[in-house]
C-alpha positions in Angstrom: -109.7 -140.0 30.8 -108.9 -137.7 27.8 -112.0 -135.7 26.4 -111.9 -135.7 23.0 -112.8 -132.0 21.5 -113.2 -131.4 17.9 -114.1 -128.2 15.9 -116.5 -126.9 13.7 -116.4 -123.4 11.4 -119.3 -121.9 9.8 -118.1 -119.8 6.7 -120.5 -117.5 4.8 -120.4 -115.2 2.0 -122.7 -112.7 4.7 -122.5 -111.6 8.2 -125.4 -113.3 9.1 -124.0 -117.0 8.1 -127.0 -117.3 5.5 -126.1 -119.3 3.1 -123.5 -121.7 4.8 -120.7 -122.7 2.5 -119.4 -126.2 3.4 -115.7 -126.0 4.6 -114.7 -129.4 6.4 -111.7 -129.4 9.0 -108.7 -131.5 8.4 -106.3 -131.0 11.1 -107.1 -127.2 12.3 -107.4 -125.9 8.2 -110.8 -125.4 6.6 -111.0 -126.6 3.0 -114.0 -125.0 1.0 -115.1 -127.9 -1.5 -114.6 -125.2 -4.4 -113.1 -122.5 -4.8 -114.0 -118.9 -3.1 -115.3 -116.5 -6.2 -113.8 -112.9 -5.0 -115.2 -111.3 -2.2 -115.7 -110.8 1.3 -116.3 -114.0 3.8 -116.9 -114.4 7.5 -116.5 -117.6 9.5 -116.9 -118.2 13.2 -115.6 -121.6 15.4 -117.0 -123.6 18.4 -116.1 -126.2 19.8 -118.0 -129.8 20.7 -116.8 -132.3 23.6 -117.3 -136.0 23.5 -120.6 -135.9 24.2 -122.0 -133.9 21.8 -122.2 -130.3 23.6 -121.3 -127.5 21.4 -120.1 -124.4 22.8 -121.3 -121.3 21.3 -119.7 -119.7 18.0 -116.9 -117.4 18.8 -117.1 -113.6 17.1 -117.2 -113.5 13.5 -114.1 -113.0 11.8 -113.7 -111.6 7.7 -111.3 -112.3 5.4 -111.0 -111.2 1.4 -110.7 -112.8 -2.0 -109.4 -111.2 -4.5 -107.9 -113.5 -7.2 -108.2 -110.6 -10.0 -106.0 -109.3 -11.6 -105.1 -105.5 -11.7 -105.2 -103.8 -15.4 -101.8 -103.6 -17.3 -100.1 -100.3 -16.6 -100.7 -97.9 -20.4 -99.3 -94.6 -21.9 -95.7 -95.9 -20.9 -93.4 -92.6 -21.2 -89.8 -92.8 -21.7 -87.2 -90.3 -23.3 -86.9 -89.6 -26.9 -84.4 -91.9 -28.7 -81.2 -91.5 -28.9 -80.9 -89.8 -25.4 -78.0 -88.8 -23.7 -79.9 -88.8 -20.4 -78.2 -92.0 -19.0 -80.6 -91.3 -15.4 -83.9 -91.7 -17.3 -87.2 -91.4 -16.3 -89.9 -93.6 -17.4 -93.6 -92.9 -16.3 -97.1 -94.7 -16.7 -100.7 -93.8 -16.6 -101.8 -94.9 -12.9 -103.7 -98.0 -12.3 -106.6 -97.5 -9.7 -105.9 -100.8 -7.7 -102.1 -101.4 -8.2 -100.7 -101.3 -5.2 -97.2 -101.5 -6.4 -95.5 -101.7 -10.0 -92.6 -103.7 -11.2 -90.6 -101.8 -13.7 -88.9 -104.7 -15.9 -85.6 -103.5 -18.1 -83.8 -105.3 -20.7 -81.5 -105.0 -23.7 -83.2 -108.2 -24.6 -87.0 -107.1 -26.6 -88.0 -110.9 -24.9 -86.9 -109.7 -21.5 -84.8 -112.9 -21.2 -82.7 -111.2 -18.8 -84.2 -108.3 -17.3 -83.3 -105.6 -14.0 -86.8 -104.9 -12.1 -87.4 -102.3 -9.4 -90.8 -102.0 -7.3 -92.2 -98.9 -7.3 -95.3 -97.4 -5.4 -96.0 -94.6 -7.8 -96.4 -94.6 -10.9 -92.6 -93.4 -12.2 -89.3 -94.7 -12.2 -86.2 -92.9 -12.4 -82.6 -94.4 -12.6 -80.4 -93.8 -10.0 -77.6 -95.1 -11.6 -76.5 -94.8 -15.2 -77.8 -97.0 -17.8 -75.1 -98.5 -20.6 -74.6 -96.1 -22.8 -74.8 -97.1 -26.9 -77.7 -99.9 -26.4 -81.7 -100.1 -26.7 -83.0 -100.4 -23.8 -86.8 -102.5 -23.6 -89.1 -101.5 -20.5 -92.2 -102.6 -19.5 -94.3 -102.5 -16.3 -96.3 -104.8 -14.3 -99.3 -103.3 -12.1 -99.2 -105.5 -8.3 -102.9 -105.2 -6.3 -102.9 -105.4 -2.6 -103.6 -109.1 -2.8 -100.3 -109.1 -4.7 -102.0 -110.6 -8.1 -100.0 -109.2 -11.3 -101.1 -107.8 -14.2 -100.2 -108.7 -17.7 -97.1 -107.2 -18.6 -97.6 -103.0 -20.3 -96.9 -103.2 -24.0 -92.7 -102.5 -24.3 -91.4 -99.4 -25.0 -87.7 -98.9 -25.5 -85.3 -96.1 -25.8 -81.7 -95.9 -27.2 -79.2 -94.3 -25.0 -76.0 -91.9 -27.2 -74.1 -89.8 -24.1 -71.9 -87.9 -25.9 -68.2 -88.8 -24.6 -66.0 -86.8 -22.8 -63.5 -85.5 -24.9 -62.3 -82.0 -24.9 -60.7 -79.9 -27.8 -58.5 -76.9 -26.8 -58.1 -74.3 -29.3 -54.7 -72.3 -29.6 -55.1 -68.8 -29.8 -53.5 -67.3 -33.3 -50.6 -64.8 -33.5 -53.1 -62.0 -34.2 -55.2 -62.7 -31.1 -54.6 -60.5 -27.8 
């Protein structure tokens, strides 16, 4: 004869399972009815056989919530425009809880097509050129730990004007020693 075990999880806003929050198994997943509000939880399992004897709860274990939003990234800094800098740097004011930032480019001001980099700090500099003769649109996109993104930063832009490479030789006069 197979015994027939099934499983039951307490989850709680607080250590001390007050306040029980309903969260029926299907399968081995536990569904809260609603949604969690941010925050931490706890939850703890045991286990009950065929007849109805329940086990005790295992340790407690937490989890977090965090379904907000970090702030948008502000005081975006680029170089003046026209630069001839084709390496730029662009900088931001620091976002307490970004974890990361995505530094979005574009010569498009609607960032149809756009080149993003992650950074973990709060400047970006250009290891490659950029195209030389265009504006060039940036924004930036603060990433908290839970990996929820911010709004997009207001766009800033920057036009790029390397001088070329040309070289003019002068020939010395018949008076010059």
């Amino acid at each position: 004869s197979v015994s027939t075990v099934t499983y039951e999880v307490e989850l709680s806003a607080s250590a001390d399972f007050s306040n029980p929050i309903s969260c029926p198994l299907t399968g081995a997943t536990c569904a809260p009815a609603a949604p969690l509000d941010d925050g931490a939880y706890y939850f703890h399992v045991r286990a009950r056989d065929a007849a109805a004897n329940a086990s005790l709860y295992s340790g407690a274990f937490s989890f977090e919530v965090d379904g907000t939003a970090p702030s948008a990234p502000q005081n975006l800094v680029g170089p003046s425009s026209p630069t001839n800098n084709l390496k730029p740097t662009l900088s931001w004011e620091e976002v307490s809880d970004a974890a990361t930032y995505k530094v979005q480019r574009s010569m498009d001001p609607l960032f149809g097509i756009y080149t993003e980099s992650v950074v973990t700090s709060s400047s970006w500099r250009s290891t490659q050129n950029v195209t030389d003769n265009v504006t060039i649109y940036w924004r930036v996109i603060s990433v908290d730990k839970a990996g929820n993104d911010s709004t997009p930063s207001a766009v800033s832009s920057f036009t790029t004007d390397a001088p070329s490479c040309s070289r003019s030789f002068l020939r010395p006069d018949s008076n010059s020693k």
